[in-house]
C-alpha positions as CSV (number, residue, x, y, z in Angstrom):
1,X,-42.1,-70.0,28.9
2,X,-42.5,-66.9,31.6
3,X,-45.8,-66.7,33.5
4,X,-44.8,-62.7,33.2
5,X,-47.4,-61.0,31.1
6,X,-45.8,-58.2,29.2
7,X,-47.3,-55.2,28.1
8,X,-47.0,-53.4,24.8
9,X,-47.9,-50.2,23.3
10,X,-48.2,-49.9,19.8
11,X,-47.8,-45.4,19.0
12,X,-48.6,-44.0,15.4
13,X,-49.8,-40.3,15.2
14,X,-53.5,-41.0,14.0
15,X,-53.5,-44.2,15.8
16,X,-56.1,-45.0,13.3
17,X,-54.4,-47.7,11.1
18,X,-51.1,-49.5,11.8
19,X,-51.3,-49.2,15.8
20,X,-54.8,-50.6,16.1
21,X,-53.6,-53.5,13.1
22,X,-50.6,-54.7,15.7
23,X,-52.5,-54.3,18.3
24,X,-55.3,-56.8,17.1
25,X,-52.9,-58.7,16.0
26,X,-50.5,-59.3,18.9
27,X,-53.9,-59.8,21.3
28,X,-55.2,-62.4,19.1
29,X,-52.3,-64.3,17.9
30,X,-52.3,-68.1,19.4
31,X,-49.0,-67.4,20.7
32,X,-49.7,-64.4,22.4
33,X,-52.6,-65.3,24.2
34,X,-51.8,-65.1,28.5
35,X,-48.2,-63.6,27.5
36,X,-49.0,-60.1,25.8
37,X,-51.6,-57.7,26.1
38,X,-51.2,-55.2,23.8
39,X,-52.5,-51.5,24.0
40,X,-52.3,-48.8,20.9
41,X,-52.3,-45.2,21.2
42,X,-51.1,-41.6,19.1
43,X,-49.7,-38.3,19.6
44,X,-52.6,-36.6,17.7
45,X,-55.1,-39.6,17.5
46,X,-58.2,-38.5,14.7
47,X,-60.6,-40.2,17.4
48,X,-61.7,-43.1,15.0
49,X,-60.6,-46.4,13.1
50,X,-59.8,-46.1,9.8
51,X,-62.7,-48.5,7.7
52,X,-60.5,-50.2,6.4
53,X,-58.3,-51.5,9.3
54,X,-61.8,-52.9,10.7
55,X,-62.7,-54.3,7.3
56,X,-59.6,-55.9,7.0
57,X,-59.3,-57.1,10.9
58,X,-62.8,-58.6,10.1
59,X,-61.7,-60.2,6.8
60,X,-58.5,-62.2,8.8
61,X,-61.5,-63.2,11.9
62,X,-60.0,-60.5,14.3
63,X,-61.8,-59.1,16.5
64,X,-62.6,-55.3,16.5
65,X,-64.4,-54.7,19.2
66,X,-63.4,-52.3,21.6
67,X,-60.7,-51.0,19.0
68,X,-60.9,-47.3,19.3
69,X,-58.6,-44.1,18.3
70,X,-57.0,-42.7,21.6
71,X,-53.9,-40.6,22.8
72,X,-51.2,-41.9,24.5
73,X,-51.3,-39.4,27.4
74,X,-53.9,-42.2,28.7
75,X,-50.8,-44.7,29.0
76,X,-48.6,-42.0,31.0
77,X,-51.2,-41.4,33.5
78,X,-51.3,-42.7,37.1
79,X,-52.9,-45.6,37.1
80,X,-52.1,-46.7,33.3
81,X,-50.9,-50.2,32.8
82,X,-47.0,-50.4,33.5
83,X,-45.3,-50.7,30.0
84,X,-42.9,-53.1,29.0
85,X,-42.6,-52.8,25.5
86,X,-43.1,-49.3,23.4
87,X,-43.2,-49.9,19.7
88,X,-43.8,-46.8,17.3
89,X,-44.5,-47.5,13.6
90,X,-44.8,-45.3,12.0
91,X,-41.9,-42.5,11.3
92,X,-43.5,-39.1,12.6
93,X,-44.7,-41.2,15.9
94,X,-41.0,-42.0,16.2
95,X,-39.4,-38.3,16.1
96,X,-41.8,-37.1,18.8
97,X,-40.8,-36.8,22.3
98,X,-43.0,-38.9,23.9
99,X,-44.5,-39.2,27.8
100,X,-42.7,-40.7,30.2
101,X,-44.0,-44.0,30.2
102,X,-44.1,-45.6,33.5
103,X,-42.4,-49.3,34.1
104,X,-39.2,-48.0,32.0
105,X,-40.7,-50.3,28.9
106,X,-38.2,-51.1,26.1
107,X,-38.5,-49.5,22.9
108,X,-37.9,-49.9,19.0
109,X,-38.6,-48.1,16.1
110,X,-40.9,-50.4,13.6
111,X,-41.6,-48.1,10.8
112,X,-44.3,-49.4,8.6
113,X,-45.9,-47.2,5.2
114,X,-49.2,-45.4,6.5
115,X,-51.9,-47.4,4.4
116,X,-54.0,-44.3,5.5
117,X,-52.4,-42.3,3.0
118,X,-51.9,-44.2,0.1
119,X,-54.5,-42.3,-3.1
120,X,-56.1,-44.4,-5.5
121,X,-58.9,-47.2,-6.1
122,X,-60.3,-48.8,-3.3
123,X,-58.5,-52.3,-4.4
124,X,-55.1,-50.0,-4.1
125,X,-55.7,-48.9,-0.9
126,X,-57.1,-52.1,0.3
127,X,-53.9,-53.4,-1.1
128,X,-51.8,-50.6,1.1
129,X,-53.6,-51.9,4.1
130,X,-52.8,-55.3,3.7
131,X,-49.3,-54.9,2.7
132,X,-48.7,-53.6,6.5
133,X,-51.1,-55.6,8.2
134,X,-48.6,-58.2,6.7
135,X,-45.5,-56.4,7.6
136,X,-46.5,-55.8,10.7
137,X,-48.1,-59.8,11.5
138,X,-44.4,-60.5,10.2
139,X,-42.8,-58.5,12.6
140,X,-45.1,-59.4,15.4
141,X,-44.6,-62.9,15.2
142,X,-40.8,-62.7,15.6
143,X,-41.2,-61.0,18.9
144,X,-43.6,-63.4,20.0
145,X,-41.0,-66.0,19.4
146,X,-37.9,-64.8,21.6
147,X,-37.3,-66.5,24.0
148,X,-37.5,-63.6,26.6
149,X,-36.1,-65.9,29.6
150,X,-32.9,-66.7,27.8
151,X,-31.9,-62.7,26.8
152,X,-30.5,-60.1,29.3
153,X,-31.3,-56.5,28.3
154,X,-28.9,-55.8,25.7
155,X,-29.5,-58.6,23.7
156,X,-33.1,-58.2,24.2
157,X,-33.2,-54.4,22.9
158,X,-30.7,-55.7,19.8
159,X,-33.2,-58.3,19.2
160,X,-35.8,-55.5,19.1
161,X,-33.8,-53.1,17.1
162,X,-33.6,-56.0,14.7
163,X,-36.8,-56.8,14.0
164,X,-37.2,-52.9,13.4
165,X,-35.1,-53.7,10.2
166,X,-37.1,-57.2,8.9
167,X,-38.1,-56.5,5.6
168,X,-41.9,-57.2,4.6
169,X,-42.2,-60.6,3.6
């Protein structure tokens, strides 16, 4: 395993939901820990963390502290960590022309339903949120697992691409 730590930015527009659920998620998976360190961010962020991405995080015995809604001009800035990975999931995130990110990170498209916008009773839309904090632990876990040492840039971006297209389990 690579001593490298990489760094990856989850992007959403709200960055209120499925950004801050991978990011949690990737930080605080026992595989992850000392190889990732995972960042979140949106084009127009609504400046706080949906209740019930935090009440779900704290269900699963995540950590939400210092989770908070921000733009992802603060990752294109001078002094913002260099980027190795750039992950947008949701589909609006991923038709915007985003910053120039510095490091040249790899990206992929990981579209995921917005749980944020799902209507109905709160077991619905608790249901919505889990149903992509799934999808998305799903997805996470196969990136944690390549075996980054072994795959040259192509195959590394095809993996990526890849698990872009994973169905929910």
């Amino acid at each position: 395993m690579s001593e490298k730590v990489f760094n990856v930015l989850f992007l959403c527009t709200g960055n209120s939901a499925r950004s801050i659920l991978a990011e949690s998620v990737l930080n605080n998976m026992a595989l992850s820990k000392g190889r990732f360190q995972a960042y979140s961010a949106g084009s127009h962020p609504t400046g706080q963390v949906h209740p019930l991405a935090i009440e779900l995080l704290q269900r699963n015995h995540l950590p939400t502290e210092g989770l908070r809604s921000k733009s992802w001009d603060e990752f294109a800035q001078p002094g913002a960590p260099e980027l190795h990975f750039v992950f947008t999931v949701c589909d609006k995130a991923a038709g915007e022309v985003c910053p120039v990110w510095p490091g040249q990170p790899m990206t992929a498209h990981w579209g995921v339903p917005d749980p944020a916008a799902v209507e109905g009773d709160d077991a619905t839309r608790r249901r919505a949120f889990f149903v992509a904090f799934n999808h998305l632990s799903n997805r996470i876990g196969l990136f944690a697992h390549l075996p980054f040492e072994k795959l040259d840039r192509i195959k590394l971006q095809s993996a990526l691409n890849d698990i872009g297209r994973e169905p929910a389990a």
